[in-house]
N, C-alpha and C positions, 0 to 999 in steps of 0.2 A: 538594569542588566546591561552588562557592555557587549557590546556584540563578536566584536574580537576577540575576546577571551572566551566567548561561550562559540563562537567560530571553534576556536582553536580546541576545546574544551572536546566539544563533539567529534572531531576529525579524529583528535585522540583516543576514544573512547570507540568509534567505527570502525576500529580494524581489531581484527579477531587473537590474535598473537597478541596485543596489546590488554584486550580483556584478560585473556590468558595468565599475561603478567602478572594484574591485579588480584585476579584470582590466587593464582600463587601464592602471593606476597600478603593477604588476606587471611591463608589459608595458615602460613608462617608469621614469624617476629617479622624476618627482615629477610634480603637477598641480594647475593651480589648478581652480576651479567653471568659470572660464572655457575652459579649454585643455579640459577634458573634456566642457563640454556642446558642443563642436565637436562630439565624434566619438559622442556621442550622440545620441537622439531625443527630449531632454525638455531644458528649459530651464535657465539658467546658474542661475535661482533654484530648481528643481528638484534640481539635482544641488548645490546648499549646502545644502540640508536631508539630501539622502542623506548625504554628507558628516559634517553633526554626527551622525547616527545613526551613524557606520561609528565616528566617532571616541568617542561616550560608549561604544560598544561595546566600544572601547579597538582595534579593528582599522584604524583608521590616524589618524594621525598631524599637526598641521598647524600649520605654523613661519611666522610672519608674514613677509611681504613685499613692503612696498611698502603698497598699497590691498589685496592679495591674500594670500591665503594659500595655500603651499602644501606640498600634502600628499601624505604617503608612507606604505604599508602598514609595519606591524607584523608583522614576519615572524613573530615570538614569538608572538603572539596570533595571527595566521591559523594558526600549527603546531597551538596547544591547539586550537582552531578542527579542523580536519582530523582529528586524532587522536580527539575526541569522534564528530564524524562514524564512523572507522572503526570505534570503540566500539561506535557504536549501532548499525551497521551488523552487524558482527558475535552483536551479540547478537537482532539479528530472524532473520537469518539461522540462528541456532541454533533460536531457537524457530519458525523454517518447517518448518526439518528435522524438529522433534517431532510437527509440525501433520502432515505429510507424513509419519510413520512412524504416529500415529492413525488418516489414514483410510484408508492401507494395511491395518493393521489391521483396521477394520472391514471392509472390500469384504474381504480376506481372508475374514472370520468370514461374510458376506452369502454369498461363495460356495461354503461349507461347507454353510453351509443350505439354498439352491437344490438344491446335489447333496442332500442329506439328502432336500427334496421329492419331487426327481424318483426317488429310489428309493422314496418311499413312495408316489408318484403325485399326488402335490398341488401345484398351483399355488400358492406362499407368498403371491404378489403380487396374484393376486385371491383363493386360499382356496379354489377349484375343484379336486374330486377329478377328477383327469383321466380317472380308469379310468369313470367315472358318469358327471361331467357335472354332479353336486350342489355347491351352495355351500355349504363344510362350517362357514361361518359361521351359514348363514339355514338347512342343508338346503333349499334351495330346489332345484328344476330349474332347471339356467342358456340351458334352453332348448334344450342340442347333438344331444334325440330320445334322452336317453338318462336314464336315475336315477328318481327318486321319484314328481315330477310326472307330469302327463300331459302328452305328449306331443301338439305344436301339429294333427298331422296326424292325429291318433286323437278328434277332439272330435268327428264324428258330422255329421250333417247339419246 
């Protein structure tokens, strides 16, 4: 695969007016700048510049005629076109699926530990011995009237 040409291939192909074209031109035999900036929303000088980008791209094609030129897609090259597409497709695809069996994983392993807490009686997420009341990071009282500290309602006058 050369990469500059599949560079260029893609750049061409990413802009939505230029789909457009192909579409068009798909959809017909053939078309000049003129016949296609009819049925577009951008100008006859607009769509000559789409044009030579489609064609350095080598994705179509364009046989003089007359003052005009016109032009017809490369089935060939919109196929390589297509088929890299479902390349690349397929291979995110793959690597979603690994993405998405990781953090299965982990939330699996997350909730292995939650149960592990709650049989030992600890909060993982704040660190709170729930049977106390202590923050078995700080040993602090976390205030519930219950653990180390003293408690808010026993300070006295």
């Amino acid at each position: 695969m050369n990469t500059m040409v599949d560079d260029e291939l893609w750049s061409a192909i990413g802009d939505p007016v230029r789909r457009a074209v192909i579409d068009l031109l798909l959809a017909g035999t053939a078309g000049t700048a003129t016949s296609l900036s009819e049925r577009l929303p951008v100008t006859r000088q607009a769509v000559s510049k789409h044009l030579a980008v489609l064609d350095r791209a080598g994705l179509v094609h364009g046989a003089p005629a007359g003052r005009e030129r016109h032009y017809r897609v490369d089935e060939a090259q919109l196929a390589r076109a297509v088929a890299q597409l479902s390349a690349v497709g397929a291979a995110w695809d793959a690597r979603l699926r690994r993405i998405k069996r990781l953090a299965e994983a982990i939330e699996r392993e997350r909730g292995r530990d939650r149960h592990r807490d709650e049989r030992a009686g600890t909060d993982n997420r704040t660190g709170t011995d729930n049977r106390t009341g202590t923050d078995n990071r700080t040993g602090m009282d976390t205030g519930t009237g219950t653990g180390n500290g003293t408690d808010h309602h026993d300070q006295g006058e």
